[in-house]
C-alpha positions in Angstrom: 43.2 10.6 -24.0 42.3 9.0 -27.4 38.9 8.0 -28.4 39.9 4.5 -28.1 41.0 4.4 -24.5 37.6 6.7 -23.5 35.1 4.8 -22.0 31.7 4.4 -23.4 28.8 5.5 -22.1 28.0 1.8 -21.5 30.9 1.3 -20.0 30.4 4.2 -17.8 27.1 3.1 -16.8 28.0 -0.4 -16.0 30.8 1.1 -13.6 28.7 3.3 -11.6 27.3 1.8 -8.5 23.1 2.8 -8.3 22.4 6.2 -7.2 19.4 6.9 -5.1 16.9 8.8 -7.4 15.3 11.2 -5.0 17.4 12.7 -2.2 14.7 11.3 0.9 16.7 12.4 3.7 15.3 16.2 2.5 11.7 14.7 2.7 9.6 17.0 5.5 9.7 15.0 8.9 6.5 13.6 10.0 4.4 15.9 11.9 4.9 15.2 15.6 8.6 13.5 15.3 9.9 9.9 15.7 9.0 9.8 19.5 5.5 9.9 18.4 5.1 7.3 15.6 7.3 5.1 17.9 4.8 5.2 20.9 1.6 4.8 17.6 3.1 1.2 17.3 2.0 0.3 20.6 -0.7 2.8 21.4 -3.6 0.2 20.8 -1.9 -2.5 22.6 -1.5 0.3 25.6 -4.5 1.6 26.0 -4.0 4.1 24.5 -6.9 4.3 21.7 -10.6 2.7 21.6 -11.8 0.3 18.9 -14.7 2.0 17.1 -16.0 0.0 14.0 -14.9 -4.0 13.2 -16.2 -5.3 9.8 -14.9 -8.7 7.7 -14.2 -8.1 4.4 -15.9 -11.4 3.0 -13.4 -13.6 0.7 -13.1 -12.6 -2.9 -15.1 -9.2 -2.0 -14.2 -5.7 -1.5 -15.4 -3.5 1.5 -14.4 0.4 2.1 -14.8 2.2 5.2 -14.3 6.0 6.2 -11.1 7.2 8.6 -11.1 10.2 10.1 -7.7 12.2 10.2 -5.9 11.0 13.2 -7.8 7.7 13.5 -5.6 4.5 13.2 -6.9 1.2 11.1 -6.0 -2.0 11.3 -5.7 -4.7 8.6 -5.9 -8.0 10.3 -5.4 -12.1 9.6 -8.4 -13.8 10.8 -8.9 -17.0 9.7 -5.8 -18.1 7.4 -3.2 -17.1 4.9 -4.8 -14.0 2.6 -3.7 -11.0 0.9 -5.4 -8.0 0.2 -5.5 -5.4 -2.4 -6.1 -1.8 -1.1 -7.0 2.2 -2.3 -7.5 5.1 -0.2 -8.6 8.5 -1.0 -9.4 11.8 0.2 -12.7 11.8 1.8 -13.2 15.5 0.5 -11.6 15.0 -2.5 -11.3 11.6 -4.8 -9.8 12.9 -7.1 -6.5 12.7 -4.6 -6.0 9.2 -4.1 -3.2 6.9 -3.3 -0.3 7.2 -6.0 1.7 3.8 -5.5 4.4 4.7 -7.9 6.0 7.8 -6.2 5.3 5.8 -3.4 7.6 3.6 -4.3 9.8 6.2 -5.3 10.5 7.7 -2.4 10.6 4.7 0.1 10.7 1.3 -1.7 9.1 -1.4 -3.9 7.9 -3.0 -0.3 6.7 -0.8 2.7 7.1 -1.3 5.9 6.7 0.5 9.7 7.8 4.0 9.1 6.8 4.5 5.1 4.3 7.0 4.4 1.5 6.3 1.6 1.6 9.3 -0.7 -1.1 10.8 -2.8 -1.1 12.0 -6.7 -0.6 15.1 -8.1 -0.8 18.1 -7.8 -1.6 17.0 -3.8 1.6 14.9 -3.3 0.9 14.7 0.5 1.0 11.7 3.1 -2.5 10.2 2.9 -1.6 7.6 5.6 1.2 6.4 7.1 2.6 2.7 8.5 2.5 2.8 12.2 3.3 -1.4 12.5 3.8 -3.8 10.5 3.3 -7.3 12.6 5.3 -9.6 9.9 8.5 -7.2 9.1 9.3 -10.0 6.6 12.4 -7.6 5.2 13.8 -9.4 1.9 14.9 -12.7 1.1 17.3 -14.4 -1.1 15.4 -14.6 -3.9 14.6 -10.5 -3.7 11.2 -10.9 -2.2 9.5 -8.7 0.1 5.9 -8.2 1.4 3.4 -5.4 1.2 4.5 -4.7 -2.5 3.8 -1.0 -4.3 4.8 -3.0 -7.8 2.2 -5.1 -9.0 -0.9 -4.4 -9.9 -4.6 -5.5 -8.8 -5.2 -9.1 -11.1 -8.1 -7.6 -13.1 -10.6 -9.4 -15.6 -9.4 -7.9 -18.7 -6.2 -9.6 -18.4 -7.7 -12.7 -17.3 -9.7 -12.7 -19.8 -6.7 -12.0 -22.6 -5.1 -15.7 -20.4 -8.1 -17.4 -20.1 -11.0 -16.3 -22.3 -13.1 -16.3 -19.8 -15.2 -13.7 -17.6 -14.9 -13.6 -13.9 -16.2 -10.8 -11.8 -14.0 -11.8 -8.3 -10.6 -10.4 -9.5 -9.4 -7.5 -7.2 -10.3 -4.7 -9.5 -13.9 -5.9 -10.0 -14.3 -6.7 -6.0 -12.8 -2.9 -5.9 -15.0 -1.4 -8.8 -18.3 -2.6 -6.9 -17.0 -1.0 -3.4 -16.2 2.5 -5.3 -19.9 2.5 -7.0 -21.4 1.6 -3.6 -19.6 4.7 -2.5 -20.5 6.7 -5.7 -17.3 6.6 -7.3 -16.7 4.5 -10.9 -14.5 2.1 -12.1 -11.8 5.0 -13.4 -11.4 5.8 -9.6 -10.0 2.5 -8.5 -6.2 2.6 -8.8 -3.0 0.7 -8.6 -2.9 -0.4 -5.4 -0.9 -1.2 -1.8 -0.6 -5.6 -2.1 -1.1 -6.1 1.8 0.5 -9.6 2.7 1.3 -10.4 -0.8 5.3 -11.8 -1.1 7.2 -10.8 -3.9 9.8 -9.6 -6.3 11.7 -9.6 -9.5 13.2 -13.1 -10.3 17.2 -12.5 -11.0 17.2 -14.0 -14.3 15.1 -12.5 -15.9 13.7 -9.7 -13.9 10.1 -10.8 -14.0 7.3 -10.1 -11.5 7.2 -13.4 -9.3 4.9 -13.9 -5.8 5.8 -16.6 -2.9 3.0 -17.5 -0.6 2.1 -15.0 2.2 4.3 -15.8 5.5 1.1 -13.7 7.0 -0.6 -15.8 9.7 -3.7 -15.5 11.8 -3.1 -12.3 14.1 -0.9 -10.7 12.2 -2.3 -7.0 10.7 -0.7 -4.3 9.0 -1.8 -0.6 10.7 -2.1 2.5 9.9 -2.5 6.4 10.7 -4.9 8.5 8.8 -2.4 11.8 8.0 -5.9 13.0 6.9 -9.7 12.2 6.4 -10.2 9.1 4.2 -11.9 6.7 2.3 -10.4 3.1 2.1 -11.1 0.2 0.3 -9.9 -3.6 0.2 -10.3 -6.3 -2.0 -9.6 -10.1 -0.4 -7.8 -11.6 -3.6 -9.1 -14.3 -5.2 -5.5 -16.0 -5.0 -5.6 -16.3 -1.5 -2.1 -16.4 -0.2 -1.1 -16.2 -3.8 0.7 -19.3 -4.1 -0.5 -19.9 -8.0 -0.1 -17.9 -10.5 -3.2 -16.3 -11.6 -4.9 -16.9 -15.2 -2.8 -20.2 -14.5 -5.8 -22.2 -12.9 -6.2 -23.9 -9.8 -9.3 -22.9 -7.0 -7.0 -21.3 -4.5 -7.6 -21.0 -0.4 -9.5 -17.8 0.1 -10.0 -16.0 3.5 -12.1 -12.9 5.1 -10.4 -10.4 6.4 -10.4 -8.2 9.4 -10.7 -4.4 9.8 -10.5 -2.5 12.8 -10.5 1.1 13.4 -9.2 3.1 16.1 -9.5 6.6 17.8 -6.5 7.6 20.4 -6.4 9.1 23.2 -7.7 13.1 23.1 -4.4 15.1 23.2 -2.5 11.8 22.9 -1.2 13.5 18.6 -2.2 16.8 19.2 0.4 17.3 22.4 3.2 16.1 20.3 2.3 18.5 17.6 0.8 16.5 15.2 -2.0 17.9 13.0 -3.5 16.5 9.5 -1.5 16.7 6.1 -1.4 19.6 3.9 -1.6 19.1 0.1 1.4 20.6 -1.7 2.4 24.7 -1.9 3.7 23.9 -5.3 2.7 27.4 -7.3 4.6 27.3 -10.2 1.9 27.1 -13.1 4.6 25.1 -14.9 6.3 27.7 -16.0 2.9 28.8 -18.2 
């Protein structure tokens, strides 16, 4: 074929129809199978585990709270529209923590029942994974989707850069006081899972957009603890993130709920679940 009839690589690329970048369906299976994490999504509803601790995350303030592996918390609507920004870590270990990016990877830029929350390297393990999620919004026709692993927490550095102001209630500051209260720092808190928060890439120009939350009181987002953790939640200064930030405006803010719960004795262990194992990776990279 002549050069002028070979397609460029443009051309090639435009032609091609996406390909899915990791192969997921080789992921390992969750521990235990489908049949368990389907009867999880009702197990507190059944009977089946025992509240333990309740706290209210106050609006436009962080609280953290410990899970034990095999534990299941709850994230919970209370009193009105209001999203949340959240971290977990290892309760051994901080150093692994929530890594939102492969997260997104491997499952999507919005999670849902089902998707696991993965942890950095060189752990790369389920941390927690999404046993119900009460709003199963899906996406709409503009692209959007809740519970978003693609935006940030708003911080006060880039407020301050829109504003030139300081203000000490943005997600990351609410955040950075809960880790020091738990003898962490500032460089611990990271990008984060937006629970509630509605959004997506606008079509024209593929920028990051938000809608206001469709959550509403008694709706909750819950999870199980693959292993022993450290959680932490920031109520967003945004509330239901209806205006942009560093845009102005005194928003709608909320508390929010937490609730943790402990199942059943035998009720994981009989369908062979057990705690996460960090990853068996031993190649030195090729050092």
């Amino acid at each position: 074929m002549s050069s002028q009839h070979q397609l460029s690589r443009k051309d090639i690329t435009r032609q091609t129809k996406p390909i899915l970048c990791y192969a997921v369906e080789n992921l390992p299976v969750k521990k235990g199978g489908d049949e368990l994490y389907a009867a999880l999504r009702t197990a507190v509803n059944d009977g089946k585990a025992t509240l333990v601790e309740k706290l209210e995350i106050p609006a436009k303030d962080a609280r953290s709270w410990e899970v034990k592996a095999g534990h299941i918390w709850r994230i919970v609507c209370t009193h009105g529209p209001q999203v949340a920004d959240m971290n977990c870590w290892s309760l051994s270990n901080p150093k692994e923590r929530f890594y939102s990016s492969k997260t997104r990877q491997i499952h999507a830029t919005h999670l849902t029942t089902g998707d696991r929350l993965w942890s950095n390297m060189p752990y790369l393990r389920p941390l927690a994974t999404i046993t119900e999620d009460t709003i199963a919004y899906g996406f709409d026709d503009d692209g959007a989707g809740v519970h978003d692993v693609i935006g940030s927490r708003c911080d006060p550095y880039t407020h301050f850069l829109m504003t030139g102001e300081d203000y000490n209630h943005c997600c990351h500051s609410n955040l950075t006081r809960a880790a020091i209260h738990d003898e962490l720092t500032e460089m611990d808190v990271h990008d984060v899972l937006n629970v509630f928060m509605c959004t997506g890439f606008t079509r024209d120009t593929n920028q990051y957009f938000t809608k206001p939350s469709p959550v509403e009181v008694g709706d909750y987002i819950e999870f199980l603890a693959e292993t022993d953790l450290l959680v932490s939640a920031s109520t967003c200064p945004q509330g239901d993130v209806s205006m942009a930030c560093g845009g102005g405006g005194e928003p709608d803010v909320y508390p929010l709920g937490v609730e943790i719960y402990k199942l059943e004795d035998n009720f994981l262990n009989e369908k062979g679940w057990s705690p996460s194992d960090v990853s068996n990776y031993g190649g030195n990279h090729g050092l």
